[in-house]
BATIGU-539793 format. One record per atom (N, C-alpha, C): residue in one letter; atom name; x, y, z. Coordinates in nm, 4 decimals, m for minus. Example, Ala and Ser with C-alpha at 12.3 -4.5 7.8 and 13.67 -1.06 7.14 Angstrom:
! residues 2
<'A', 'N', <1.3190, m0.5690, 0.7800>>
<'A', 'CA', <1.2300, m0.4500, 0.7800>>
<'A', 'C', <1.3200, m0.3300, 0.7800>>
<'S', 'N', <1.2850, m0.2250, 0.7080>>
<'S', 'CA', <1.3670, m0.1060, 0.7140>>
<'S', 'C', <1.2900, 0.0030, 0.7870>>
! end
This chain:
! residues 82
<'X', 'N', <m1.0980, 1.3648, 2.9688>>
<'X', 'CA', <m0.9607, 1.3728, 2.9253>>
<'X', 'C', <m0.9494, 1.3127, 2.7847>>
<'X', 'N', <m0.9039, 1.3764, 2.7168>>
<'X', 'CA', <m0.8599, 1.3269, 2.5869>>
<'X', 'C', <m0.7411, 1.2876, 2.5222>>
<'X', 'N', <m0.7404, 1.1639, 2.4725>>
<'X', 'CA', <m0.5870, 1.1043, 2.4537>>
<'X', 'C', <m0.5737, 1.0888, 2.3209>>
<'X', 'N', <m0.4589, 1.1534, 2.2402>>
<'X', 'CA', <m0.4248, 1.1485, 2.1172>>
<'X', 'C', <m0.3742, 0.9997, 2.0703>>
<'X', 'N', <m0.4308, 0.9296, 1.9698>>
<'X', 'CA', <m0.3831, 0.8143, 1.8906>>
<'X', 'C', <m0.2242, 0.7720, 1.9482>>
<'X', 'N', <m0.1453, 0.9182, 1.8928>>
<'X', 'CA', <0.0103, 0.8764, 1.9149>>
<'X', 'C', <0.0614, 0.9022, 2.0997>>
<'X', 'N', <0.0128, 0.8866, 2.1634>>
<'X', 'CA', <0.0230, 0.9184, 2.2943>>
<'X', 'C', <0.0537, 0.8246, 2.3876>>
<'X', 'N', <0.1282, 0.8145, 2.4756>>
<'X', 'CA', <0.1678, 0.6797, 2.5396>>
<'X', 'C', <0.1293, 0.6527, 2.6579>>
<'X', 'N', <m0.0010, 0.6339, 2.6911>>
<'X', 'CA', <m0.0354, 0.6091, 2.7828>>
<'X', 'C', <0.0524, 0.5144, 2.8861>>
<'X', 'N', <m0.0013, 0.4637, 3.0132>>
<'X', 'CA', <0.1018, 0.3690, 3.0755>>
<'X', 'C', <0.0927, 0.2126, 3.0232>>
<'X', 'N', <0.0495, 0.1341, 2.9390>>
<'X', 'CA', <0.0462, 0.0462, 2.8583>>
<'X', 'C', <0.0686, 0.0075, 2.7312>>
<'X', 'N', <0.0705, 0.1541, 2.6882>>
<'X', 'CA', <0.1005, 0.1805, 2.4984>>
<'X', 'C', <0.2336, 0.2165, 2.4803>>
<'X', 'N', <0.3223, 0.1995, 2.3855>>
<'X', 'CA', <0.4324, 0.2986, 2.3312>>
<'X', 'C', <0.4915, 0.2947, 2.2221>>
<'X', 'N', <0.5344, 0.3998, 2.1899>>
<'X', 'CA', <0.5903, 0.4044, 1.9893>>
<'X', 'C', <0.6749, 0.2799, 2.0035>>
<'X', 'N', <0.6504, 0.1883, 1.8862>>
<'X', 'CA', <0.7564, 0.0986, 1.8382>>
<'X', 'C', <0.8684, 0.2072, 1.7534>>
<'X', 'N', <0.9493, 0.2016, 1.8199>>
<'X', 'CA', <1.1057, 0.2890, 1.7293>>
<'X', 'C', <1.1617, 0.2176, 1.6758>>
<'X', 'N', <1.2577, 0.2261, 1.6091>>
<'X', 'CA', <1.3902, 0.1926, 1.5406>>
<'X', 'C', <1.3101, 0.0746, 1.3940>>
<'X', 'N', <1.2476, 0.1145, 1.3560>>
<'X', 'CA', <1.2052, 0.0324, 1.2214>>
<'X', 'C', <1.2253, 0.1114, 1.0848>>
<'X', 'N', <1.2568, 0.2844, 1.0675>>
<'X', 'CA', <1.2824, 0.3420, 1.0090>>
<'X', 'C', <1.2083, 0.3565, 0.8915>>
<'X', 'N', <1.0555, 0.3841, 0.9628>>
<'X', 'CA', <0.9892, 0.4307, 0.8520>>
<'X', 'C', <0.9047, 0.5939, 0.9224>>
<'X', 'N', <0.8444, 0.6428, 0.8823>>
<'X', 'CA', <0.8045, 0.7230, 0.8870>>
<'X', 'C', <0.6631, 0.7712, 0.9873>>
<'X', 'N', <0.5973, 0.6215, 0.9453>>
<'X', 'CA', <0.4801, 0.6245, 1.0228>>
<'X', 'C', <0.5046, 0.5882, 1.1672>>
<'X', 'N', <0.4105, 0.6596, 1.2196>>
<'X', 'CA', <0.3919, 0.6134, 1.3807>>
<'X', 'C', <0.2860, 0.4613, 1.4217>>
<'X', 'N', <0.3764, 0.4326, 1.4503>>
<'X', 'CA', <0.3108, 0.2690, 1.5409>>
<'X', 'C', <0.3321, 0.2357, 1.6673>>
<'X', 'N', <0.2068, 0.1936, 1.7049>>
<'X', 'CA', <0.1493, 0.1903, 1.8270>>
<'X', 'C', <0.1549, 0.0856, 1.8504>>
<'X', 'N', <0.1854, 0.0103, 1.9956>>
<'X', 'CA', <0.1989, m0.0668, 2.0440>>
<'X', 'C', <0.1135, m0.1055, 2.1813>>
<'X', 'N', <0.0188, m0.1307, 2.2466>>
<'X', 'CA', <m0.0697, m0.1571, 2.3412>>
<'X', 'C', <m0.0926, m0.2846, 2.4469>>
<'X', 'N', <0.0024, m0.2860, 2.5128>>
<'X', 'CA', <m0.0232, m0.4102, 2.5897>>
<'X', 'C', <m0.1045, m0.3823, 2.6992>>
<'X', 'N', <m0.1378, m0.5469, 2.7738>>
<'X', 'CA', <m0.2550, m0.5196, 2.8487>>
<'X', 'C', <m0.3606, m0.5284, 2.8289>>
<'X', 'N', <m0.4309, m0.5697, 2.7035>>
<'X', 'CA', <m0.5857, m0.5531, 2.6925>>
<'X', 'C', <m0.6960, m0.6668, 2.7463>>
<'X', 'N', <m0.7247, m0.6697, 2.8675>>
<'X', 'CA', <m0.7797, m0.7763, 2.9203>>
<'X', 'C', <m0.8908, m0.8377, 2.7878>>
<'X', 'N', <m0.8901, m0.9778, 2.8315>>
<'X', 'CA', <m0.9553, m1.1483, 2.7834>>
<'X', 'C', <m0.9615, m1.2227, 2.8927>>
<'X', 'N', <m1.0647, m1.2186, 2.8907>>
<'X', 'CA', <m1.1602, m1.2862, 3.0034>>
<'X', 'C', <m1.0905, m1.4314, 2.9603>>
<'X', 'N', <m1.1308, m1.4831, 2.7912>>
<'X', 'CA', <m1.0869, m1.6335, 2.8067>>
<'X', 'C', <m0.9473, m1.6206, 2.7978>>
<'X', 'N', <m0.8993, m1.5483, 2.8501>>
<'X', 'CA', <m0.7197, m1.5954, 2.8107>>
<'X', 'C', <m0.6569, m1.5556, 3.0202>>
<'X', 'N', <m0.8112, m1.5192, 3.0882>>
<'X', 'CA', <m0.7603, m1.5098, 3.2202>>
<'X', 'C', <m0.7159, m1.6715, 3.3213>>
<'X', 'N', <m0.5922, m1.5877, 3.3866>>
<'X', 'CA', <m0.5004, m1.6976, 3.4904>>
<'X', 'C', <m0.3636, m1.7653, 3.3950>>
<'X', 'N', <m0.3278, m1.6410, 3.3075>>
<'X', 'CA', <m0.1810, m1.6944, 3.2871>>
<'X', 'C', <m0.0848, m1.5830, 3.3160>>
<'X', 'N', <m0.0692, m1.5371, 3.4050>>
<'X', 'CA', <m0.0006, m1.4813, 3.4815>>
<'X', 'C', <0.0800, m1.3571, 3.4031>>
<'X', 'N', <0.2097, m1.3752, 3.3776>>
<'X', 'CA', <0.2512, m1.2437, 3.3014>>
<'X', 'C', <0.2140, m1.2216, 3.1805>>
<'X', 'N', <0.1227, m1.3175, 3.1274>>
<'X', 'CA', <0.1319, m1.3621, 2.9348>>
<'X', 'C', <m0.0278, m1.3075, 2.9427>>
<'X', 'N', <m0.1459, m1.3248, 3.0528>>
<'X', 'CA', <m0.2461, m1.2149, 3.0309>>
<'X', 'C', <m0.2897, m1.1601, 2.9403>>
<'X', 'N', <m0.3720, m1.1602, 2.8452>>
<'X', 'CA', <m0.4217, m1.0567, 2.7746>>
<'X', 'C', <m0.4152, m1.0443, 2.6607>>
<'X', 'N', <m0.4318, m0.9327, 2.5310>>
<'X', 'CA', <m0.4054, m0.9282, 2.4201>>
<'X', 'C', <m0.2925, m0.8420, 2.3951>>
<'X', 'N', <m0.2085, m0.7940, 2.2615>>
<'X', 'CA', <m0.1537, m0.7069, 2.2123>>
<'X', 'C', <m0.1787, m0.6204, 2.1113>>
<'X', 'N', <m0.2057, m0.4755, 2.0804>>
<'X', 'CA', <m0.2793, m0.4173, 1.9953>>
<'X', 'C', <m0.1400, m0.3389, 1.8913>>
<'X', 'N', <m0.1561, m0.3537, 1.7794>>
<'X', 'CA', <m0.0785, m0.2814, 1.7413>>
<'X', 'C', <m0.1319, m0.2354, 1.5747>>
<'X', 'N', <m0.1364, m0.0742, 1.5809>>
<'X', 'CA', <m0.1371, m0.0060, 1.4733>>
<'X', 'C', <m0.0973, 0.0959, 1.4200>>
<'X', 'N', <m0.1140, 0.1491, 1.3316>>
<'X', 'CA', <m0.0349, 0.3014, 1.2679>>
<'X', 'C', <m0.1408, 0.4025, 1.2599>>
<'X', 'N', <m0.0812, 0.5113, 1.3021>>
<'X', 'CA', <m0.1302, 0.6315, 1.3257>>
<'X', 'C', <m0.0817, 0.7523, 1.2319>>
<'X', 'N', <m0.1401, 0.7403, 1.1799>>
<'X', 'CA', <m0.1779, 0.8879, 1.0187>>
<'X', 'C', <m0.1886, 0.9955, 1.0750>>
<'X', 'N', <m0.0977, 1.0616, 1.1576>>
<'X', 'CA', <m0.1630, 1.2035, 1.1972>>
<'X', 'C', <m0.1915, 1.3079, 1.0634>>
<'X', 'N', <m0.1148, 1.3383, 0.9606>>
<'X', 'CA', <m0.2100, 1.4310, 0.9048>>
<'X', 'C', <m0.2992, 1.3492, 0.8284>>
<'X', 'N', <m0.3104, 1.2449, 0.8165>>
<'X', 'CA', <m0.4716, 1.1919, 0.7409>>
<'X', 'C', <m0.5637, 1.1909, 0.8490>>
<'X', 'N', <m0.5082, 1.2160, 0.9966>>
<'X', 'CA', <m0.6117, 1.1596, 1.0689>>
<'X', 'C', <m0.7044, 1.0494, 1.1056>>
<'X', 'N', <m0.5512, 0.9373, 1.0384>>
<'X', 'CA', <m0.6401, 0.7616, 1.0598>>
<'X', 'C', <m0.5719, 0.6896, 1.0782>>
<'X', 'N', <m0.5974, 0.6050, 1.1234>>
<'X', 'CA', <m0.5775, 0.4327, 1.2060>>
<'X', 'C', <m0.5758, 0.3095, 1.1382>>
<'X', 'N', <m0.4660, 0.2627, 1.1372>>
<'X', 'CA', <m0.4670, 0.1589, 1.0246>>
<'X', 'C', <m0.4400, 0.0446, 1.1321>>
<'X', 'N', <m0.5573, m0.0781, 1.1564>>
<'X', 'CA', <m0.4752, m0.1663, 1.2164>>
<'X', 'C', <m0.3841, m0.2476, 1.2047>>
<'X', 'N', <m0.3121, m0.3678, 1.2361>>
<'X', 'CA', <m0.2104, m0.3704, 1.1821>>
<'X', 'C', <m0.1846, m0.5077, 1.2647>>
<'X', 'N', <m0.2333, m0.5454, 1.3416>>
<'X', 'CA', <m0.1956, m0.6888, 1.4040>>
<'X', 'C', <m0.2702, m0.7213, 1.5751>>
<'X', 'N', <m0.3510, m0.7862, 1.6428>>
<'X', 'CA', <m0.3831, m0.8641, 1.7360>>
<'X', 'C', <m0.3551, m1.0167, 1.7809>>
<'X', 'N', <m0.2690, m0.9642, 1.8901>>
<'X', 'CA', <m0.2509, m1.1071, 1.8889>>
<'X', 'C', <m0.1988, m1.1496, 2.0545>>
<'X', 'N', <m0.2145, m1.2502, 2.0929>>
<'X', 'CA', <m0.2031, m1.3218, 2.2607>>
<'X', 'C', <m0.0402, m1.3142, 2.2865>>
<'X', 'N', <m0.0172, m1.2500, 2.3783>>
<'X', 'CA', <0.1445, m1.3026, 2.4270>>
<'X', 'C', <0.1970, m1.4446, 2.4497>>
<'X', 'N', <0.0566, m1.5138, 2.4597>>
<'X', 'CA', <0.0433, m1.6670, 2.4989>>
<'X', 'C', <0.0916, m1.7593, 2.3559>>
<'X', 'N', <0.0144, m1.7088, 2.2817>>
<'X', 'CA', <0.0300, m1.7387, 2.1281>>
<'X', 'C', <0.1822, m1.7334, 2.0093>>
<'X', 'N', <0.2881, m1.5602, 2.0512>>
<'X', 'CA', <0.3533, m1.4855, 2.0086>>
<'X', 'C', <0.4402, m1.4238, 2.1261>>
<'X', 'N', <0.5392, m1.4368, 2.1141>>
<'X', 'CA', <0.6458, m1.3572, 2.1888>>
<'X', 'C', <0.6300, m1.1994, 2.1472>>
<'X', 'N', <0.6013, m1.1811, 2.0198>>
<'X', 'CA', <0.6521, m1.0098, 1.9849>>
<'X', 'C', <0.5868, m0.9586, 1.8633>>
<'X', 'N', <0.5435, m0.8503, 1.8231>>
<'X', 'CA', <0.4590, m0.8025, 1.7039>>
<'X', 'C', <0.5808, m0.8887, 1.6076>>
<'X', 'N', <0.5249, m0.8648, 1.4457>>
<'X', 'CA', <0.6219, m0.9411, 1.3581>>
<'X', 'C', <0.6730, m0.7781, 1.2773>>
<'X', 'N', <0.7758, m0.7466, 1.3053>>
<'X', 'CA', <0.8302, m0.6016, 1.2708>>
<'X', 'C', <0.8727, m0.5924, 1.0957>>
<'X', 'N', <0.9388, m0.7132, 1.0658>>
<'X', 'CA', <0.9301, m0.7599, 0.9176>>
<'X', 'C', <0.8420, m0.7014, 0.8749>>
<'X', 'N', <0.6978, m0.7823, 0.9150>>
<'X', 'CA', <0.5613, m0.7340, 0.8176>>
<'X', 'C', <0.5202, m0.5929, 0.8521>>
<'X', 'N', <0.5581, m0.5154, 0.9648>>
<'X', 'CA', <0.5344, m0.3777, 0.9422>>
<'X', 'C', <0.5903, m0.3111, 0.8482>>
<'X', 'N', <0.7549, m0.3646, 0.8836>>
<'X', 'CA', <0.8379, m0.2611, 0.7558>>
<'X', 'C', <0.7616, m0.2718, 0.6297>>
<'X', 'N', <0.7272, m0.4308, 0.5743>>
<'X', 'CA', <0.7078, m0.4008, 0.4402>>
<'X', 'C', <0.5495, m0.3526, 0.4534>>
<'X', 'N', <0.4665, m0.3658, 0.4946>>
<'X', 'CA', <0.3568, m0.2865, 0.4697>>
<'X', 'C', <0.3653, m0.1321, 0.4656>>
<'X', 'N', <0.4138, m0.0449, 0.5668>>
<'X', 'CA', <0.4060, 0.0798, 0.5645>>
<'X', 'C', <0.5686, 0.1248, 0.5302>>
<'X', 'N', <0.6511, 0.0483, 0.4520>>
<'X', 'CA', <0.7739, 0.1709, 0.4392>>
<'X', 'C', <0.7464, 0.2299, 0.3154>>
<'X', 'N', <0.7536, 0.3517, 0.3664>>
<'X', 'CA', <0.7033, 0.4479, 0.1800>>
<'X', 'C', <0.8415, 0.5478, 0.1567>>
! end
């Protein structure tokens, strides 16, 4: 099975309402062994932008729910608003 970059699996989904153009991805869930036995906070957060006609992946932030409540949406806008 093949899953497209912009595709929302049951753990991933478009970050909306930032009003730029590019598509960003959002990924929770990514098991860490050293970050196992904290219950809802579990795991990592993946988040990057997806170039469909360049056909590329820009990452864009990793980081612990343990660490961070929420991606920092500020620093998306200003990196990718074109």
């Amino acid at each position: 099975m093949k899953v497209l970059p912009d595709e929302r699996p049951p753990f991933s989904f478009r970050i909306d309402n930032l009003g730029l153009n590019t598509c960003i991805i959002k990924i929770n869930k990514i098991a860490c062994k050293a970050l196992k036995g904290n219950g809802v906070n579990t795991g990592l957060r993946l988040i990057y932008a997806y170039f469909e006609k360049e056909q590329k992946i820009i990452f864009v932030e990793l980081y612990s729910k343990i660490d961070k409540e929420n991606e920092d949406r500020q620093r998306i806008i200003n990196n990718f608003n074109t």
